[in-house]
C-alpha positions in Angstrom: 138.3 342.6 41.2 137.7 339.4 39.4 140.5 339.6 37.2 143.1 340.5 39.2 141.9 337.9 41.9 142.3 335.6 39.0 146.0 336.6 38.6 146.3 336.0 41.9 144.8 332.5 42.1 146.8 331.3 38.5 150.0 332.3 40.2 149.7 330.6 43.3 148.3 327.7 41.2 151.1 327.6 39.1 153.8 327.7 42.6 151.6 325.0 43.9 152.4 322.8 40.3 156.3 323.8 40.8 156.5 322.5 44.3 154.2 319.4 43.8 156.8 317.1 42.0 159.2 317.9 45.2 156.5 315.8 47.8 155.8 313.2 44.7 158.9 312.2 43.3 159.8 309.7 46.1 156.6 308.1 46.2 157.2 306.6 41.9 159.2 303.6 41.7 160.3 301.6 39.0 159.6 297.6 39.0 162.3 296.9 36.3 163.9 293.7 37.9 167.2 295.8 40.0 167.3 297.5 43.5 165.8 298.9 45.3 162.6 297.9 43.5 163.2 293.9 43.6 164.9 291.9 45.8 164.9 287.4 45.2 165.8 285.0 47.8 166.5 281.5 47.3 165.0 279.1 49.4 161.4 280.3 49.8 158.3 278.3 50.0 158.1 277.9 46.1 161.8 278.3 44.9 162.6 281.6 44.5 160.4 284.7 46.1 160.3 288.1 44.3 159.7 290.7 46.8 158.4 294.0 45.9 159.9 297.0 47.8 157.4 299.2 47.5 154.9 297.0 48.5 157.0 295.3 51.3 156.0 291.8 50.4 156.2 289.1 48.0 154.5 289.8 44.7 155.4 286.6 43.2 157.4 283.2 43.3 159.6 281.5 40.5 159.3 278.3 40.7 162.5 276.7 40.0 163.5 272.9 41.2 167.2 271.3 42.1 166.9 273.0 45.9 168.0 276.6 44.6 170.6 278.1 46.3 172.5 281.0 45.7 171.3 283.7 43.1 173.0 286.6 41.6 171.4 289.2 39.0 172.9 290.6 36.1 173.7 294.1 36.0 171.1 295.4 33.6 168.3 293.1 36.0 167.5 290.8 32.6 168.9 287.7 33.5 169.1 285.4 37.0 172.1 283.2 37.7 170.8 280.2 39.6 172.5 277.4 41.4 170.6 274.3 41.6 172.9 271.8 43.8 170.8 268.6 43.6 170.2 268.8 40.0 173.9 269.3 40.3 173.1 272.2 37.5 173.0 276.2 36.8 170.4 278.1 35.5 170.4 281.8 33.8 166.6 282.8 34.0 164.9 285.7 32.1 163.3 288.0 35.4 160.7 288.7 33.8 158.9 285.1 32.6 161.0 283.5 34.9 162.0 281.4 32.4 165.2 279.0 31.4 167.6 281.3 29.1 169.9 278.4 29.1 171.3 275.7 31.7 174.9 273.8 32.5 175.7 270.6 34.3 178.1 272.0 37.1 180.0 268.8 39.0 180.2 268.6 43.0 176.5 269.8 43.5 177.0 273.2 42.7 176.5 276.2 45.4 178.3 279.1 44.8 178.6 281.9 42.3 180.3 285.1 41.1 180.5 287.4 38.5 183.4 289.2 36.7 183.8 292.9 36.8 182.7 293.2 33.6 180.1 290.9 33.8 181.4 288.6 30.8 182.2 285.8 32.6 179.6 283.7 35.7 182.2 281.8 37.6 180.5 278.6 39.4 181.5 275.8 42.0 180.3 273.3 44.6 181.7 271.9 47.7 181.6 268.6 46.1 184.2 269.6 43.6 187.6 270.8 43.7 187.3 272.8 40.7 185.8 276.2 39.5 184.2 276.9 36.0 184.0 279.9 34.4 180.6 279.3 31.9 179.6 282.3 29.0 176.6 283.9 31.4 174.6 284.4 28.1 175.1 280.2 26.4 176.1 279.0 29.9 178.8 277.5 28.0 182.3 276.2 29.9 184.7 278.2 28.6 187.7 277.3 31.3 188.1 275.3 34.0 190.5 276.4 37.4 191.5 273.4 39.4 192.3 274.0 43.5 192.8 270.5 44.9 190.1 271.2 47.4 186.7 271.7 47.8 185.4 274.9 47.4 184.0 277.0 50.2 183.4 280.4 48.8 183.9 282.2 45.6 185.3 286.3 44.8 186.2 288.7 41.9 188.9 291.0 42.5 190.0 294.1 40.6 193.7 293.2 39.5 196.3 295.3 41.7 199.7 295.3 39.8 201.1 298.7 39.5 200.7 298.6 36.0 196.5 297.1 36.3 194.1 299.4 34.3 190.5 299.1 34.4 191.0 296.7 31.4 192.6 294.4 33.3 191.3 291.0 33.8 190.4 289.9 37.4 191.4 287.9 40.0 189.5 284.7 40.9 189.6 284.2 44.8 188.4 280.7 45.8 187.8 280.2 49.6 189.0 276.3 50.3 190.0 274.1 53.8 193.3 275.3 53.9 192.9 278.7 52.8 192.5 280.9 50.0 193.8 280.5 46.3 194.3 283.3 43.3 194.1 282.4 39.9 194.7 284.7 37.1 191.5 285.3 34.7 193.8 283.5 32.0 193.9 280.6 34.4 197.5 281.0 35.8 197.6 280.3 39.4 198.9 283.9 41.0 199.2 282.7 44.5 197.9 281.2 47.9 197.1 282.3 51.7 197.0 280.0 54.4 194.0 280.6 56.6 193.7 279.2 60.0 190.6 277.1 59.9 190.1 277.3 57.0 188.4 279.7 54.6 184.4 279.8 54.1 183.0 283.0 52.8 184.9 286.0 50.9 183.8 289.7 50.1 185.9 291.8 48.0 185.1 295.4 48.3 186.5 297.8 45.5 190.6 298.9 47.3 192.7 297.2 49.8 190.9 294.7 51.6 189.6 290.9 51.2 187.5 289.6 54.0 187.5 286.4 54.9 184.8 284.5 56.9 186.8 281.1 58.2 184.8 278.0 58.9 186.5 278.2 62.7 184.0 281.1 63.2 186.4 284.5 62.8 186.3 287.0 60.2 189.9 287.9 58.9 191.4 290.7 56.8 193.2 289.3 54.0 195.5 292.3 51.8 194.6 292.6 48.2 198.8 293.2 47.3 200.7 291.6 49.8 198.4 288.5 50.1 199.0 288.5 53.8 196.5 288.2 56.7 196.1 291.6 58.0 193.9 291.5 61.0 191.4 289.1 63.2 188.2 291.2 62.8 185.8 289.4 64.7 185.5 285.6 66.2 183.3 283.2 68.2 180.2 283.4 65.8 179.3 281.1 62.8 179.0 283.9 59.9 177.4 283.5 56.5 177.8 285.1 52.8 178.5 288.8 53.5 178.0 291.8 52.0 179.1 295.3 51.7 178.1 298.7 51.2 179.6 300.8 47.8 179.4 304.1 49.7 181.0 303.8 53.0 183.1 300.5 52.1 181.5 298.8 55.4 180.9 294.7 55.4 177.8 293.3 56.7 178.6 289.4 58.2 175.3 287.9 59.5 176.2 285.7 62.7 174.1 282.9 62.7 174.9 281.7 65.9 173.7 285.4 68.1 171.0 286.3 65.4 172.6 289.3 64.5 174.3 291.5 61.9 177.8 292.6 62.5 178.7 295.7 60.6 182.8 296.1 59.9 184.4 299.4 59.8 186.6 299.0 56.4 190.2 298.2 56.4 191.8 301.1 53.5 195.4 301.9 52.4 196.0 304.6 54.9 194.6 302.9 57.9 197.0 302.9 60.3 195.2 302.8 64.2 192.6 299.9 63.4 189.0 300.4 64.9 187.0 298.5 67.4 185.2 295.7 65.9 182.0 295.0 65.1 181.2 299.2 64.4 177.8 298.1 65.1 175.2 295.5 65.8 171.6 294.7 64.4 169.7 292.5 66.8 167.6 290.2 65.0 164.9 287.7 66.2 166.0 284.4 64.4 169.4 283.4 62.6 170.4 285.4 59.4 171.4 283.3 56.6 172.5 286.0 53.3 172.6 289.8 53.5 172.3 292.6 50.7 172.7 295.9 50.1 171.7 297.7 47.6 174.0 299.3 45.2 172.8 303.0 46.2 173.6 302.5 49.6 170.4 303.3 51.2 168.6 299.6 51.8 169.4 296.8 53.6 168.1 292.8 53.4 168.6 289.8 55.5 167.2 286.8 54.7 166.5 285.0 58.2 165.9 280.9 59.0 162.2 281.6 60.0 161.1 282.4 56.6 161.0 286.3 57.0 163.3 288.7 55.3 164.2 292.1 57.5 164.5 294.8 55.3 166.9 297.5 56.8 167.4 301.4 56.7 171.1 302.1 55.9 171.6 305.7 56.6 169.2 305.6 59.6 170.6 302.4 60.8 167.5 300.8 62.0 165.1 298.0 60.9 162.1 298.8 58.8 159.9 296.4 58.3 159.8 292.2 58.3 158.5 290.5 54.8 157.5 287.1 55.2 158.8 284.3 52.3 158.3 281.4 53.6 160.5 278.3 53.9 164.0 278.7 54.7 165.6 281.5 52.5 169.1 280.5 51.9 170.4 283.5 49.8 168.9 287.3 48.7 170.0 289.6 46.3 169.2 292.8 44.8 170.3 294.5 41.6 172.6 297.4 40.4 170.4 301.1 40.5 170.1 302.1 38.2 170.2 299.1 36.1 172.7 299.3 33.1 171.8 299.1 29.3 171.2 296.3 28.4 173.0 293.9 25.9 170.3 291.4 25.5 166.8 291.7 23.8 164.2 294.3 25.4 162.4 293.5 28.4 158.6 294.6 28.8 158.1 298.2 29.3 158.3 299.4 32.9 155.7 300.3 35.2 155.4 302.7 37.8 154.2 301.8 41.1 153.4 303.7 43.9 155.7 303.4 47.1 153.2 304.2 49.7 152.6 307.5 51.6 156.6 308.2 52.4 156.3 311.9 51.6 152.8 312.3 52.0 152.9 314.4 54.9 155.1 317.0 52.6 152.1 316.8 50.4 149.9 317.7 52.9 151.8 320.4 54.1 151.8 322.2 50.6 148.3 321.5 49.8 147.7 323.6 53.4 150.2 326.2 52.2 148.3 326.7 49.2 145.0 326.7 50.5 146.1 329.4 53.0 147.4 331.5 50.7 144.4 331.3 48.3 142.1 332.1 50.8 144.6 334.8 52.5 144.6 336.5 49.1 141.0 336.2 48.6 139.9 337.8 51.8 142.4 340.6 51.4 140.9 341.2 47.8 137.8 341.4 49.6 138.8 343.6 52.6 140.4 346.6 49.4 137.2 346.3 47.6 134.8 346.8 50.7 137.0 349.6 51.9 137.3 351.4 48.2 133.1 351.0 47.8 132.8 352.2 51.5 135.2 355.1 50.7 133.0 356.3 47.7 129.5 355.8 49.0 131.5 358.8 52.2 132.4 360.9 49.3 
């Protein structure tokens, strides 16, 4: 009896270590600088504020002067891009020590900035300058200069769209200016211009068809990639910041700072040919949203709001999660690709796992019942056949 009741417990032990890593696996993250495991936002109390996912609050603060402004991460989560507008510089930090890789002087109090495609090139501008520079993201030195005869709004990378464009192809630079929008080649030929009716502000590029413009009249327009012609008013009479958009689904998040809410577009493709209702949806929030991200994967949402808190957002579920407070008046937030890419530059500290909190821990519980139950199912049964065999021979 007490070896085959041993069987029985080793192999119901070893289902139990089988189904284990099932209720686990969600609950390890990896705190190695990208998304969903890190998000920073410009314009906290200290500078910049690191927020921790897992733990749903800030974990630390980068202290970084010149009134930081807009941040963007690199793909492997190494190295920050900072715009510092009243030290009219920008900064490439290391995430990890927070400290200055290298720094350029950037004319016209510098504001805005986007990365290539390929992620050799950190284009940067200010509304106080007419003019774009494209700086070496790794010496932050000037390598070209595109001049637009305006001030600069917003700034975009787009995939090229000739019929002939490969994924080889240099990109488009899309500047967002008072009169509208202007394209420059990534050589530094100027490849055309769309007038926008007050004006262009904010621009999101999506991978396909579609550029969306945010105008500084307070509409949202559809801009096409090929043609270069305004497609479509999306949405108007609200004051809309930097947007965002999701890689799965295509859709753009444009915070609307004047109704404290998020506006989610439907996306704008090749083959659409009846045009939906816009917005496809609202998220009520309770103060103005300044900067929105979502994470690469598709599954998290951020908005940095005026009051100091950051909402963080389910994507699938479409609902809010949980509010994170930062502090001062976040400005911009940003996460990084997931999983990160291989890095180019030197080795950051090893990673280390941190615990999510208890997202599948009702799974865990569950099988920890299941096993108990069938360990002490088994058991009695074992001793049910034994009492009946001994009872049986004692008759006979």
């Amino acid at each position: 009896m007490i070896l085959t009741l041993r069987r029985y417990f080793y192999r119901c032990f070893f289902l139990f270590i089988l189904l284990l890593p099932i209720g686990l696996s969600p609950l390890i993250v990896y705190a190695d600088g990208g998304a969903p495991q890190l998000a920073y936002v410009a314009g906290g109390t200290e500078g910049i504020s690191v927020i921790d996912i897992a733990l749903r609050r800030v974990t630390r603060t980068i202290a970084e002067g010149g009134n930081p402004h807009e941040v963007l991460l690199s793909p492997d989560g190494h190295a920050l891009y900072v715009t510092e507008p009243e030290l009219g510089r920008v900064a490439i930090l290391n995430t990890k020590t927070g400290k200055a890789i290298c720094t350029a002087n950037i004319p016209g109090q510098p504001s805005l900035l986007a990365l290539s495609l390929d992620t050799s090139v950190l284009y940067v501008a200010g509304e106080g300058d007419s003019s774009v520079r494209a700086l070496d993201p790794t010496t932050c030195t000037v390598q070209h200069t595109f001049n637009t005869n305006e001030p600069v709004n917003g700034l975009a990378v787009a995939a090229a769209v000739t019929a002939d464009a490969t994924p080889f192809t240099p990109n488009q630079i899309w500047i967002a200016g008072s009169s509208g929008l202007t394209i420059f080649e990534a050589s530094g030929r100027l490849a055309g211009r769309v007038a926008i009716a007050g004006g262009a502000q904010y621009i999101s590029i999506p991978g396909g068809f579609t550029a969306y413009v945010a105008t500084q009249q307070g509409s949202i327009v559809a801009v096409d990639l090929s043609t270069r012609k305004v497609l479509r008013t999306l949405l108007s009479g609200g004051q809309f910041g930097p947007m965002d958009f999701d890689e799965n689904t295509g859709e753009i998040y444009a915070p609307d700072r004047q109704h404290n809410q998020l506006d989610v577009i439907a996306p704008i493709t090749a083959g659409t040919t009846i045009l939906p209702k816009e917005p496809a949806r609202i998220f009520h929030l309770s103060s103005s949203p300044q900067s929105v991200a979502i994470t690469s994967d598709g599954q998290l949402g951020f908005v940095a709001l005026a009051s100091g808190q950051v909402v963080m957002l389910d994507i699938p579920g479409r609902s809010i999660i949980s509010s994170i407070a930062v502090g001062g008046t976040p400005r911009f937030i940003i996460t990084g690709l997931y999983p990160p890419v291989a890095s180019s530059l030197p080795p950051a500290p090893q990673t280390v796992a941190v615990a999510a909190g208890p997202a599948n821990l009702p799974l865990l519980i569950v099988l920890t019942v299941i096993l108990a139950g069938i360990l002490l199912s088994g058991a009695l049964w074992l001793c049910w056949r034994s009492y009946q065999k001994r009872f049986s021979n004692r008759r006979s």
